[in-house]
Residue, then its C-alpha position, 0 to 999 in steps of 0.5 A: x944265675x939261673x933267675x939271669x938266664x930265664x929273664x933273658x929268654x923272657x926278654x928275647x920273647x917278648x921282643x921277637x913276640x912283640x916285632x912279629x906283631x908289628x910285621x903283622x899289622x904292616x901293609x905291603x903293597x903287591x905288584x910288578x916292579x921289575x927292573x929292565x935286564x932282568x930274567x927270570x926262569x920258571x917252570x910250569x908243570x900240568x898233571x892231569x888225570x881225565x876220566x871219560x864216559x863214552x856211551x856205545x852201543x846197545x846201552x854199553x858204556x866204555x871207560x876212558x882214562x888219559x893221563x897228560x904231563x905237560x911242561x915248559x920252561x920259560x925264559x922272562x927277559x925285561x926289555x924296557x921299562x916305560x915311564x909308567x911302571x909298564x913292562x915289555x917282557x920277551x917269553x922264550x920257550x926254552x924247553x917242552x915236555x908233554x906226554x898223554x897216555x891212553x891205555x884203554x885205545x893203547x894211544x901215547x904220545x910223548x916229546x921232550x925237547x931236552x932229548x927227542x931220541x923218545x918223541x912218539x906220535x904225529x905232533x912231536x916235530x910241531x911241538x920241537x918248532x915251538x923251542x927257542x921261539x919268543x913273543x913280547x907281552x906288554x903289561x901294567x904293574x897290576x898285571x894287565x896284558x896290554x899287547x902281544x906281538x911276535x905270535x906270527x912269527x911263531x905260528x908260522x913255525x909251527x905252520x911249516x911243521x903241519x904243512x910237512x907233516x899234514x894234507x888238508x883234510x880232518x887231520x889237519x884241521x884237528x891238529x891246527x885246532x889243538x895247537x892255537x888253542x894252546x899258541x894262537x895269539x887269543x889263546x897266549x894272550x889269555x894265557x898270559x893275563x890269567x897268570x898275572x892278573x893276581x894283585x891287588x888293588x890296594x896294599x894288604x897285611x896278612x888276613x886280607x882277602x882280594x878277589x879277581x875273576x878271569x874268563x878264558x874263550x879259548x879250547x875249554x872256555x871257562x870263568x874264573x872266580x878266585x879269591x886270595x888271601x895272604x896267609x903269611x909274610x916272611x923273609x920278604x916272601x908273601x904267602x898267598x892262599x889261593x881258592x877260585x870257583x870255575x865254570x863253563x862260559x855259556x856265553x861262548x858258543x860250542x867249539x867245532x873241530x873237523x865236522x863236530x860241534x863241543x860244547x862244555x859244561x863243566x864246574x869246579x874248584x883250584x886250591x893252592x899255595x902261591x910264594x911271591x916276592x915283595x919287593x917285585x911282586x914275581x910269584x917265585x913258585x905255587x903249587x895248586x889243585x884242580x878238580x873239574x867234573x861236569x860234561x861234554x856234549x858233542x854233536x856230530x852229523x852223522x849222529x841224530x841225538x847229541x852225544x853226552x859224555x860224562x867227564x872229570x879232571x882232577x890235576x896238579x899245576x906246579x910253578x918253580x924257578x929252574 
């Protein structure tokens, strides 16, 4: 009975070794195949701790450290399916979150749209004008970003905000700076294709690596060179691991705020782990890290020289459905 029992565990064994090997030698092939009327809730979530070094006075040096918590839940409708596999996709904004904190200026701003009762600062009613808003992206199976519209529906929301809350003036100016940076159209658009531009060309099995490089012109431009290769395959699950180089876009020109000219130049690394499912080829959550350091060079009029100030970012950017 016993001899029985231990040939029947070697059986069972070599059977699940054996289907484990042909799974692995299977090739899937990665892209969106999304069926009209679906939706998908996600959440995004940026933790960002940014360290600064401001030159004063007298060679004195001061400091900085700001700490940002960003969140959005979106909400991804299938509109239409067209005759090539292309999407039309409606983003809506279904909630916002964002806090900073800057303990060394005692600056804080803080907005929930879930509960306002503890908004504090200036932005926060520009922020709360961005819920329940929607634009349409029109995008290939392999993640190309064909079209977006309904971003001048949005801005103009977010316009009678700043209106209310701002005269023309350096203020004013900042804070429409800010906000397209994160909700103009290039900026959605760009946004939008650096989250899908992820499949590859060819089908793959586990071991293989693609690659794919991005460039971002808005707020802080940047390249993007990332490599993913995928790890594992289970229960119709595709276990990407994901590594990508960046650097400062010294083809873009310095970015000017008010009366001041920002010119970046900054490098590092993302590293992370993203689930996507097979049979859509939707990322169903990732977790990833960043880690920049590097500086910014700001020239002001009222300065002669241009100001350098040494700078770091290290952050956790984490996707779940909700």
């Amino acid at each position: 009975m016993k001899v029985k029992r231990i040939l029947a565990m070697f059986i069972v064994m070599a059977f699940s070794v054996a289907v484990s090997f042909v799974y692995a030698d299977e090739k899937v092939d990665l892209k969106l195949r999304l069926e009209k009327g679906q939706s998908y809730k996600m959440r995004t979530l940026n933790e960002m701790k940014i360290k600064q070094t401001i030159p004063g006075q007298q060679g004195q040096q001061q400091t900085m450290t700001i700490i940002e918590k960003s969140g959005a839940k979106n909400i991804y409708t299938v509109e239409d399916v067209q005759a090539d596999s292309t999407l039309v996709i409606k983003v809506t904004y279904d909630a916002i979150s964002f806090k900073q904190e800057n303990p060394t200026v005692g600056w804080n701003v803080e907005y929930d749209s879930t509960d306002t009762s503890t908004a504090v600062g200036p932005m926060t009613p520009v922020l709360g004008a961005i819920v329940g808003q929607s634009f349409t992206i029109t995008i290939t199976p392999d993640g190309h970003v064909k079209e977006v519209q309904g971003i001048d529906a949005l801005w103009r929301r977010m316009e009678e905000k700043i209106d209310e809350l701002s005269e023309e003036g350096p203020e004013r100016v900042a804070m429409e700076t800010q906000m397209k940076m994160q909700y103009g159209e290039e900026a959605l658009k760009t946004n939008t294709e650096n989250s899908f531009n992820m499949y590859p060309d060819n089908p793959i099995g586990i071991g293989d690596t693609w690659q794919r490089k991005t460039e971002i012109n808005q707020g802080f431009p940047m390249i993007v060179d990332s490599i993913y290769t995928l790890k594992e395959r289970k229960d119709g699950i595709a276990v990407i691991d994901v590594f990508a180089m960046i650097q400062t876009n010294k083809e873009v020109g310095p970015m000017e705020m008010s009366n001041m000219k920002i010119q970046y130049n900054m490098s590092g690394s993302v590293t992370g782990i993203m689930e996507m499912q097979e049979s859509t080829g939707w990322v169903i959550r990732s977790n990833q890290n960043l880690r920049l350091t590097g500086s910014v060079i700001v020239n002001h009029p009222e300065r002669p020289q241009p100001m350098s100030i040494p700078m770091s970012i290290t952050g956790i950017i984490t996707q779940e459905p909700y």
